[in-house]
C-alpha positions in Angstrom: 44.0 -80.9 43.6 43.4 -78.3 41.0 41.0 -79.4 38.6 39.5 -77.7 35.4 36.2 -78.3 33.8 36.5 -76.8 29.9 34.0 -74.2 30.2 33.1 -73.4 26.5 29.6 -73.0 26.2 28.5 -76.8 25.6 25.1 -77.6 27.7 24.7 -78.0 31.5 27.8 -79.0 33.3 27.0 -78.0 36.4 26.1 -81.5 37.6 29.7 -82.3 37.0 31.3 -80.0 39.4 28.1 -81.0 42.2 29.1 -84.7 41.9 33.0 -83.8 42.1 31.6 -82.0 45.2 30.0 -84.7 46.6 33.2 -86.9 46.6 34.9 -83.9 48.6 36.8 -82.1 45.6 35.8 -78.8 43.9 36.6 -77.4 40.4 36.8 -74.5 38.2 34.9 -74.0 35.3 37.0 -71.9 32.8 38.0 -71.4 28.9 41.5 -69.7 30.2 43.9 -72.2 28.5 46.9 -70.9 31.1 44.4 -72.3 33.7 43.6 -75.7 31.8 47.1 -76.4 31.1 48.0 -75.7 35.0 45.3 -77.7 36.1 46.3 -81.3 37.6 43.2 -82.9 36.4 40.9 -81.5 32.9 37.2 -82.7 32.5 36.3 -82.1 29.1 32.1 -82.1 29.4 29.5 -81.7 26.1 26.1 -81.9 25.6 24.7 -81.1 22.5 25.6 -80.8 18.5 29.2 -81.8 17.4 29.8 -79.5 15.0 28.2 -75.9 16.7 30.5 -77.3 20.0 33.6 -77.6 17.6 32.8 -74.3 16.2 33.0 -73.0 19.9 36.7 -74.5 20.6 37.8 -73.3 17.4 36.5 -69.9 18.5 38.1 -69.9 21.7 41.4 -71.4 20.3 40.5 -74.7 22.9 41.2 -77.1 19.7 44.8 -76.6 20.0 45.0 -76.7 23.5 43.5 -79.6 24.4 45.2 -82.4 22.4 48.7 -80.8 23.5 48.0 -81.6 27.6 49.9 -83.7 29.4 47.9 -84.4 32.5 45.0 -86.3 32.5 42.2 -85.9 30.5 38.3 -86.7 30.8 35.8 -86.7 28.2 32.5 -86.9 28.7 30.2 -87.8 26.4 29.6 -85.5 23.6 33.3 -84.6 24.8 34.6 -88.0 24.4 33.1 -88.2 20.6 34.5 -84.3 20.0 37.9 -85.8 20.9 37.9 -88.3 17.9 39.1 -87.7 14.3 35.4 -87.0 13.3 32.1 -87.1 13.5 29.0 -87.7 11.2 26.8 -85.1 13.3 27.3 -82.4 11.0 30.3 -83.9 9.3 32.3 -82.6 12.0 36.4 -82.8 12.4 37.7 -83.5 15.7 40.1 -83.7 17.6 42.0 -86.7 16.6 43.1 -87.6 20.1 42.0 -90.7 19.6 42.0 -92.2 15.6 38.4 -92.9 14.5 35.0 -91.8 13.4 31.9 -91.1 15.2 28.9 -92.5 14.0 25.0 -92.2 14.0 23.1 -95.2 15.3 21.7 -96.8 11.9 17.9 -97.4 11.2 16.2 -99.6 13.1 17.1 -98.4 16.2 15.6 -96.0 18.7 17.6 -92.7 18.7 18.6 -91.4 21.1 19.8 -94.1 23.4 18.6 -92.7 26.8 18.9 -94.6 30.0 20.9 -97.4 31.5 22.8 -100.0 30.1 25.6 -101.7 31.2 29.1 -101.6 30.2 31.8 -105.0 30.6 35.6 -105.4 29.2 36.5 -103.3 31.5 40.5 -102.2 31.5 43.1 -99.9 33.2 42.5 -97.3 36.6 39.4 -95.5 35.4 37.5 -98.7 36.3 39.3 -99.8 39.5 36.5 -100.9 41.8 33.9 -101.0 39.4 32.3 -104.5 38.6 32.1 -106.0 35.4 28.3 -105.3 34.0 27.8 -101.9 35.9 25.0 -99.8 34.7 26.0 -96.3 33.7 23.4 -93.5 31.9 23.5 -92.3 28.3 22.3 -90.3 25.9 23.0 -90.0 22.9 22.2 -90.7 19.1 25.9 -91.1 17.9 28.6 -93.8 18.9 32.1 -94.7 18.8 33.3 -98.3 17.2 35.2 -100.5 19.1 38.8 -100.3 18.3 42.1 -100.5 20.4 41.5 -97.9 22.2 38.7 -99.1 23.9 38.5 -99.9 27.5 34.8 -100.6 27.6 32.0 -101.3 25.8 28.6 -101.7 25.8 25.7 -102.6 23.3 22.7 -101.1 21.9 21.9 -103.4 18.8 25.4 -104.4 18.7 28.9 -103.8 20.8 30.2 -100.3 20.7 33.1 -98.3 23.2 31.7 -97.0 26.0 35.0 -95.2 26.5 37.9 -94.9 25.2 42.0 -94.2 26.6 45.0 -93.3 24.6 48.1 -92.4 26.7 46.7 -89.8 29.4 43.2 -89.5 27.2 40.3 -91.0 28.8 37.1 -90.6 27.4 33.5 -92.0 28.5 30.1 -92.1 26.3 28.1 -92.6 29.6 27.4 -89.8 32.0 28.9 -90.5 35.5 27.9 -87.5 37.4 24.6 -89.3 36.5 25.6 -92.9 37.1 24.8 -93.3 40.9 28.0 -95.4 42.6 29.3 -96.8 40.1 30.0 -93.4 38.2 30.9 -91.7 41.5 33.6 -94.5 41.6 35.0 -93.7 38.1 35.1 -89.9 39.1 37.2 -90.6 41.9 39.4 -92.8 40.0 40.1 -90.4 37.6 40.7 -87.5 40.2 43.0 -90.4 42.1 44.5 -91.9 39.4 48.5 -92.2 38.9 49.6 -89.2 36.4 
């Protein structure tokens, strides 16, 4: 299994490839789009600001790559909200992989979101085995909205998607390189899955 974690410049990802590790696989970090189009699985990691990381892929020529694979496709948090139409964090256009906008949390609530929380309506592979009302980790300060393409949620204040899929697209909000079984579960899913 060849698999490809995008490698342009966006925070510490090395937790991703250890947890990969831990279930018995191991991946390349790389920007080479050759490689990230050959590769049978893509993790697409973030951590940080929306629009400096966007600046990065534009850079590197990664924002035309990515939204042309065919395989699939993993975004992970900061990732998973860089593969939307746009974001609010610094007015940001995305991707458009999948068709909405990215939003701050609004006043009144506690910014960033950090810690667990659970996520339920679960659907499709990426969940298989995981139990309605698992806890998962986040951070973060912005959020998608629910829409069709969501395939969980969870709620801070009110309901929002927890990850999203659109054809071979799958994007989580939650970290789960950090989410303990349950997020070791997803990871193999997605490593498993059917392409």
């Amino acid at each position: 299994m060849n698999i490809a974690i995008i490698d342009y410049g966006a925070g510490n990802i090395q937790s991703i490839r250890f947890a990969l590790e831990r279930l018995g696989y191991t991946a390349d970090f790389t920007s080479d789009a050759a490689r990230i189009r050959e590769a049978d699985r893509v993790i697409f990691p973030g951590v940080g600001e929306a629009g400096s990381a966007m600046e990065k892929l534009e850079d590197s020529g990664l924002d035309q790559v990515i939204p042309g694979l065919t395989q699939p496709v993993l975004g992970i948090c900061l990732g998973m909200q860089l593969m939307c139409r746009y974001s609010e964090e610094g007015e940001t256009r995305g991707l458009g992989i999948f068709d909405m906008e990215v939003r701050r949390f609004p006043k009144g609530l506690k910014v960033p979101q950090i810690g667990w929380n659970s996520i339920h309506r679960l659907k499709g592979p990426l969940f298989k085995g995981v139990g309605e009302g698992a806890y998962v980790y986040l951070v973060h300060s912005y959020f998608a909205p629910l829409s069709g393409d969501t395939i969980a949620g969870s709620e801070y204040g009110f309901e929002y998607s927890a990850a999203l899929g659109h054809d071979n697209f799958m994007g989580v909000q939650f970290h789960p390189e950090k989410s303990s079984k349950d997020g070791a579960q997803i990871l193999r899913n997605f490593i498993e899955m059917e392409p």
